[in-house]
MOPAC internal coordinates of N, CA, C and O (Angstrom, degrees):
PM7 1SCF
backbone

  N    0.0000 0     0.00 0     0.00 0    0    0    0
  C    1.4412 1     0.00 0     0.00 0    1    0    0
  C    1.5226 1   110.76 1     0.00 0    2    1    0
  O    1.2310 1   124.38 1   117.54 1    3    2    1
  N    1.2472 1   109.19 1   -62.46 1    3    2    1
  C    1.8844 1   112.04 1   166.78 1    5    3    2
  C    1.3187 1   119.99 1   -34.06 1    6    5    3
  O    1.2310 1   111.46 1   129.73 1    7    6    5
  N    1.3695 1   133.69 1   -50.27 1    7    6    5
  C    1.1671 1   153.68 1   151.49 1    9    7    6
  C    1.3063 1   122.07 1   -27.41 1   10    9    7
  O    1.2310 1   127.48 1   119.18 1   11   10    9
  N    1.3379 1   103.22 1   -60.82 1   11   10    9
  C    1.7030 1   114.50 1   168.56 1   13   11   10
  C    1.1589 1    94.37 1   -58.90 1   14   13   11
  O    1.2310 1   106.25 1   117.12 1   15   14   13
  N    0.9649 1   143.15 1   -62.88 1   15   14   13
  C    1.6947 1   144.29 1  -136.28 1   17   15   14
  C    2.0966 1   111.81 1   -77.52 1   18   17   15
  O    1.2310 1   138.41 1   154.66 1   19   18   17
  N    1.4100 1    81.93 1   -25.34 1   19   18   17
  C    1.4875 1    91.92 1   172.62 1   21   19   18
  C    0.7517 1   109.78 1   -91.39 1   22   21   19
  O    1.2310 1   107.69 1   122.62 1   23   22   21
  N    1.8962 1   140.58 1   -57.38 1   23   22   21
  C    1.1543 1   113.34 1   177.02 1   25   23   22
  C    1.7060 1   149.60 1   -51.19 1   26   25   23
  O    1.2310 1   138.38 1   153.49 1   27   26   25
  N    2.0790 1    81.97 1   -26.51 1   27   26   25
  C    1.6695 1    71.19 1   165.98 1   29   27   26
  C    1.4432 1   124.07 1  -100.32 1   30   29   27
  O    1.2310 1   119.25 1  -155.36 1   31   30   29
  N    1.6185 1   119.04 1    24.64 1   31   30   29
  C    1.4902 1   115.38 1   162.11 1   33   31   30
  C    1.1211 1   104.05 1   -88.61 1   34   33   31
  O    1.2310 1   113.19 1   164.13 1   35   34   33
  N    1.3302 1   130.47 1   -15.87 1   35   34   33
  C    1.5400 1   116.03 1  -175.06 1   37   35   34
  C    1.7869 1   116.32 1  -111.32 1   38   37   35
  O    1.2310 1   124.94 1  -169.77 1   39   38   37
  N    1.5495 1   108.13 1    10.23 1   39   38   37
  C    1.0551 1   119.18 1   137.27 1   41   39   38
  C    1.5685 1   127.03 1   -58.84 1   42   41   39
  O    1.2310 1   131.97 1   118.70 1   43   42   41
  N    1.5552 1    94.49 1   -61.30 1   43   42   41
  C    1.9537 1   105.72 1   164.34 1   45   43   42
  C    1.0990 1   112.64 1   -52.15 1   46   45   43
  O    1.2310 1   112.61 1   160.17 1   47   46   45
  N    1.6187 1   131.56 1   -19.83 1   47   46   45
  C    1.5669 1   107.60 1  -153.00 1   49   47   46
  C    1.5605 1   128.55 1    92.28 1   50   49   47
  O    1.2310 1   135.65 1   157.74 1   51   50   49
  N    1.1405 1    87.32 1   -22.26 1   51   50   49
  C    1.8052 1   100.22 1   178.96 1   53   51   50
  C    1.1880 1    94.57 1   -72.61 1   54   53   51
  O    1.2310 1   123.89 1   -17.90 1   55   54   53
  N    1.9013 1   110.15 1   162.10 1   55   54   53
  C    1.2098 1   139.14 1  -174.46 1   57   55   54
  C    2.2509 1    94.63 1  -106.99 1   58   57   55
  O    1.2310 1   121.64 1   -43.08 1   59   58   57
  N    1.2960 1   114.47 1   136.92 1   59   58   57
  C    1.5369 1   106.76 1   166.12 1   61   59   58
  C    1.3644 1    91.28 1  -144.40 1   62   61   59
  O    1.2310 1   127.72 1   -51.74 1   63   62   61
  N    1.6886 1   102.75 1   128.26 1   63   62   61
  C    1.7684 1   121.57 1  -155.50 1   65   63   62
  C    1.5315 1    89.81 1  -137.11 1   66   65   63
  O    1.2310 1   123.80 1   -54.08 1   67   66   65
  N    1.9429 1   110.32 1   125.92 1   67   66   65
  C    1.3073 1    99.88 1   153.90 1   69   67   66
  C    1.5902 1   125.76 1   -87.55 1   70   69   67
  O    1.2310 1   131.71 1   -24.78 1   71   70   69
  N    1.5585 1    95.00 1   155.22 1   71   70   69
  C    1.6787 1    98.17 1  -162.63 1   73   71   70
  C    1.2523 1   105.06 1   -97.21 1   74   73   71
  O    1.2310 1   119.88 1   125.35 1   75   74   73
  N    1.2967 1   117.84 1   -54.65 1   75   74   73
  C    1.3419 1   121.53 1  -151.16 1   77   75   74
  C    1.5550 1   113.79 1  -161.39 1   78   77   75
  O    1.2310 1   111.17 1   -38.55 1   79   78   77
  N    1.5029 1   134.23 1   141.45 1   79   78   77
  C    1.4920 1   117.25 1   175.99 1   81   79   78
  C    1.4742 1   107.45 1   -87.51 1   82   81   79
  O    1.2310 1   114.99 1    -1.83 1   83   82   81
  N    1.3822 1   127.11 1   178.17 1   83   82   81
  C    1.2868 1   131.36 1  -154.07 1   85   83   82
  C    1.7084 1    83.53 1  -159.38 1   86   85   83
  O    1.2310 1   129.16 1   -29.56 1   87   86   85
  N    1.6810 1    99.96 1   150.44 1   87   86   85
  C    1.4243 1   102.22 1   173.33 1   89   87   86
  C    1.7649 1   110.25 1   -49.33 1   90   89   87
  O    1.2310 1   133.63 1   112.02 1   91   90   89
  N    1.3130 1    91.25 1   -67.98 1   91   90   89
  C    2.3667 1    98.68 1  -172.11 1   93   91   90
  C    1.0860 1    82.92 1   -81.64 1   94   93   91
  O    1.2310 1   100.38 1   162.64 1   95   94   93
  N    0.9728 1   153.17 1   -17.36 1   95   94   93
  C    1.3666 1   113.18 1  -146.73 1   97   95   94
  C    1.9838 1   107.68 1  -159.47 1   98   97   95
  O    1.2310 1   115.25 1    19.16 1   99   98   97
  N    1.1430 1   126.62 1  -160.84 1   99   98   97
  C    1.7207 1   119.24 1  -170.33 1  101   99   98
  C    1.7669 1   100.80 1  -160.17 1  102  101   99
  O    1.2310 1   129.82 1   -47.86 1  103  102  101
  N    1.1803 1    98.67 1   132.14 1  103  102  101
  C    1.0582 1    86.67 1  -165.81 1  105  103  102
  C    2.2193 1    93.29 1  -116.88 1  106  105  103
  O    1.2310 1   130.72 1   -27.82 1  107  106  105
  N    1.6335 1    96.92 1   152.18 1  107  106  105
  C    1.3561 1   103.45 1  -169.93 1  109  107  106
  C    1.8460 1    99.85 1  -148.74 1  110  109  107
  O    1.2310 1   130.85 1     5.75 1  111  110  109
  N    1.3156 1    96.68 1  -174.25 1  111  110  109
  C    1.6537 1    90.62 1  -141.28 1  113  111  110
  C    1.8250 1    97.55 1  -137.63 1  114  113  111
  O    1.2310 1   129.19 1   -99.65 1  115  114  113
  N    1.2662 1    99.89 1    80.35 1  115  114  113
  C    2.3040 1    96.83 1  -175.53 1  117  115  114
  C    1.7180 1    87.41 1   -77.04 1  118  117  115
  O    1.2310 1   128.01 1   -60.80 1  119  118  117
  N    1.2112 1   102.19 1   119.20 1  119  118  117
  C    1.5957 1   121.49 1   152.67 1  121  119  118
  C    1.5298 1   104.85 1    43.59 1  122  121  119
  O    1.2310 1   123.38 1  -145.39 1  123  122  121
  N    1.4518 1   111.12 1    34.61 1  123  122  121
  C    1.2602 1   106.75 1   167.46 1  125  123  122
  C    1.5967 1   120.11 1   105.00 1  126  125  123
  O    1.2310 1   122.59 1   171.80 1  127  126  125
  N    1.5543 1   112.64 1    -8.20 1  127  126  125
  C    1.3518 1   150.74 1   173.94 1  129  127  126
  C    1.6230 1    92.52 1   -78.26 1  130  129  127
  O    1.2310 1   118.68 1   -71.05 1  131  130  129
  N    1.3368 1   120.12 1   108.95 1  131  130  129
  C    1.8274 1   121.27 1   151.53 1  133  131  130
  C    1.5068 1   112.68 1   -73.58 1  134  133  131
  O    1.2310 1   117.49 1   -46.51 1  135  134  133
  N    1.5887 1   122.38 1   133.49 1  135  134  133
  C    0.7382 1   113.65 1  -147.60 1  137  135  134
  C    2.1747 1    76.43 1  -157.86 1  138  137  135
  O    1.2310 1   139.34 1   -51.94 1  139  138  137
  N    1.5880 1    80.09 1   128.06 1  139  138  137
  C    1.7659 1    90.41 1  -168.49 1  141  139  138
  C    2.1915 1    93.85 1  -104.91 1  142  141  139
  O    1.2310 1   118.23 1   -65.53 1  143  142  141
  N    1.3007 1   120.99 1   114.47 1  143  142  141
  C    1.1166 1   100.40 1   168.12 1  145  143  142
  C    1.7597 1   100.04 1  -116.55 1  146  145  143
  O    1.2310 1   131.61 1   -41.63 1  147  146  145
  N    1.4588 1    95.19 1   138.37 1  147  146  145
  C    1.8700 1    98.59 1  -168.91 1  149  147  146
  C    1.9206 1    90.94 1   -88.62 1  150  149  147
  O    1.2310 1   131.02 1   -38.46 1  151  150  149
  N    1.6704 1    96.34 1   141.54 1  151  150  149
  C    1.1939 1   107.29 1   165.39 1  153  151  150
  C    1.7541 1   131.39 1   -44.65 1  154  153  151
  O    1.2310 1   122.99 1   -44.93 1  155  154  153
  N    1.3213 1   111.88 1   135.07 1  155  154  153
  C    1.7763 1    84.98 1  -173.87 1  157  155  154
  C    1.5697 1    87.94 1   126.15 1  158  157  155
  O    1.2310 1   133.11 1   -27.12 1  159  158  157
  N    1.3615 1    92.27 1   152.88 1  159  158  157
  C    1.9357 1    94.58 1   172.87 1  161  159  158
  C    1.8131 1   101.93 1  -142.54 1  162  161  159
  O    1.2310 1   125.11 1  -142.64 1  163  162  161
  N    0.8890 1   107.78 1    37.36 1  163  162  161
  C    2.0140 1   118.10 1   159.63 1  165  163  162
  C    1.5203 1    79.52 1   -44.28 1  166  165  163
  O    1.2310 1   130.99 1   -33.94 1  167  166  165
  N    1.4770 1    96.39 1   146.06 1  167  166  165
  C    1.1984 1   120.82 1   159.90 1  169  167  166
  C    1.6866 1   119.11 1   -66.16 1  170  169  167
  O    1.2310 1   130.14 1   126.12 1  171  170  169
  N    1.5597 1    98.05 1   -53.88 1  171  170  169
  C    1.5220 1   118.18 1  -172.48 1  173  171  170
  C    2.0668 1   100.80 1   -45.63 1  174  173  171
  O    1.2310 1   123.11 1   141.94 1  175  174  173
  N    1.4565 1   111.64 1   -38.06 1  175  174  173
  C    1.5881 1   139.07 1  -178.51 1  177  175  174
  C    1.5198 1    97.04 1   -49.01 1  178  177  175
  O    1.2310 1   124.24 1   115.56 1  179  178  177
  N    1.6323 1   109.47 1   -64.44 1  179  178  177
  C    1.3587 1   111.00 1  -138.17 1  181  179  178
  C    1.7113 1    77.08 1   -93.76 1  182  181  179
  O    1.2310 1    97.77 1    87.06 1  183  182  181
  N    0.9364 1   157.26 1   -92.94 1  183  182  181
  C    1.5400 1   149.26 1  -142.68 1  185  183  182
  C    1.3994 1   103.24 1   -54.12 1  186  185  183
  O    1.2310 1   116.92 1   173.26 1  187  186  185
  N    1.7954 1   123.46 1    -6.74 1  187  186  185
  C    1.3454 1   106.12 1   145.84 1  189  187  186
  C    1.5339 1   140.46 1   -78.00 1  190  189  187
  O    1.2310 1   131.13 1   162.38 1  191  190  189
  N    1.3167 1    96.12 1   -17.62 1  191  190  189
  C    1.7232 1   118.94 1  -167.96 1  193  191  190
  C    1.6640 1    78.73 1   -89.81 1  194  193  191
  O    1.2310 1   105.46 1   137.01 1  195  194  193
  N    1.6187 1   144.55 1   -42.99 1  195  194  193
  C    1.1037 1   127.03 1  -171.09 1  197  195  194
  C    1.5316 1   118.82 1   -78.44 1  198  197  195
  O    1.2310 1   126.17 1   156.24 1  199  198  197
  N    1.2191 1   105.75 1   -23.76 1  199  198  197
  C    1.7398 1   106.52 1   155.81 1  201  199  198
  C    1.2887 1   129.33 1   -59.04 1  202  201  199
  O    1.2310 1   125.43 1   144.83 1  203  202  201
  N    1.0379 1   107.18 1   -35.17 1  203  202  201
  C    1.5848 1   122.75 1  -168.87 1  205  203  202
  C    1.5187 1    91.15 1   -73.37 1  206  205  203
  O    1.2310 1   110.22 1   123.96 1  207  206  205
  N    1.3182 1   135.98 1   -56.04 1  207  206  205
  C    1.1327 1   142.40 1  -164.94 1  209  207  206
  C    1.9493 1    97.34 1   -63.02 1  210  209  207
  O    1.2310 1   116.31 1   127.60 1  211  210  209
  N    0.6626 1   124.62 1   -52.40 1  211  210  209
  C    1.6628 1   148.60 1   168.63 1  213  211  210
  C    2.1579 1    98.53 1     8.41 1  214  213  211
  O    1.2310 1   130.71 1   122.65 1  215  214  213
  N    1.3705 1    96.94 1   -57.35 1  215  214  213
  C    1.8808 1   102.70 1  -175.63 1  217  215  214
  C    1.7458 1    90.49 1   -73.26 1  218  217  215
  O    1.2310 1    52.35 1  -178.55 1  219  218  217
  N    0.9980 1   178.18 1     1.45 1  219  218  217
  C    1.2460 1   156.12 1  -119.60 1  221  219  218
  C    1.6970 1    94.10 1  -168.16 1  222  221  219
  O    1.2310 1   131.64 1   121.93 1  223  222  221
  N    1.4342 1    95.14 1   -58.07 1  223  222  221
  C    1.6958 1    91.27 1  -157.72 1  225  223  222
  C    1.8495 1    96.20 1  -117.25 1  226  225  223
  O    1.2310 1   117.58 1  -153.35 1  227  226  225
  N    1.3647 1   122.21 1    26.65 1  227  226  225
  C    1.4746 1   132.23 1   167.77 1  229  227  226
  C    1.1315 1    96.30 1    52.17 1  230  229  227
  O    1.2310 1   130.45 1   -33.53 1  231  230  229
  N    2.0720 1    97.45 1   146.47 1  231  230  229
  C    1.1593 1   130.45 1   166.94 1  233  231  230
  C    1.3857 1   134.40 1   -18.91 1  234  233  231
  O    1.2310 1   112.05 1   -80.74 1  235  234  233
  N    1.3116 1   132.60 1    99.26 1  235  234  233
  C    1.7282 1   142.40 1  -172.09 1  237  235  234
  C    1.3887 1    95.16 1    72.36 1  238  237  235
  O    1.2310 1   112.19 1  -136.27 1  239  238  237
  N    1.2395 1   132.34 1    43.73 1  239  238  237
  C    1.7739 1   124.23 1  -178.35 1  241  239  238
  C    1.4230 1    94.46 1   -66.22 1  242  241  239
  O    1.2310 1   102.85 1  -179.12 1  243  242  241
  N    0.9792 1   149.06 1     0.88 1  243  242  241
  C    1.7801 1   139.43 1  -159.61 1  245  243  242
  C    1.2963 1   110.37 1  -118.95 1  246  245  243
  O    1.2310 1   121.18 1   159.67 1  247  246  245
  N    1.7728 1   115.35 1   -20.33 1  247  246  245
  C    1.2243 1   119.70 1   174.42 1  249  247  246
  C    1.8194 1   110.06 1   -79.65 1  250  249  247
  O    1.2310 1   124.03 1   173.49 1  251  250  249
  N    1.1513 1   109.87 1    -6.51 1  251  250  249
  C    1.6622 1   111.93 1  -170.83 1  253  251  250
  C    0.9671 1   112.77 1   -63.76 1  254  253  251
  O    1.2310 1   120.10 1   180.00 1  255  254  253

């Protein structure tokens, strides 16, 4: 998922920086966007963390 997430900010141009660890979860930073991803790879998890991403890196960016 991290992986995905970088490549398509640096498709955009965007910068995605980890910040800090978090008990569940880690929190990291697309172009200035805080961005909480909880430890764990549930599906139900990650197509939430890919919504969230949704204003920054556009609509279904994960299906590309």
């Amino acid at each position: 998922m991290l992986r995905k997430i970088d490549r398509a900010a640096k498709v955009r141009g965007m910068t995605f920086v980890f910040r800090r660890p978090g008990g569940n979860h880690s929190i990291y930073d697309l172009d200035g966007h805080m961005v909480t991803i909880p430890n764990g790879s549930k599906v139900t998890r990650v197509e939430c963390v890919y919504q969230q991403l949704q204003d920054k890196l556009g609509r279904g960016w994960w299906r590309e």
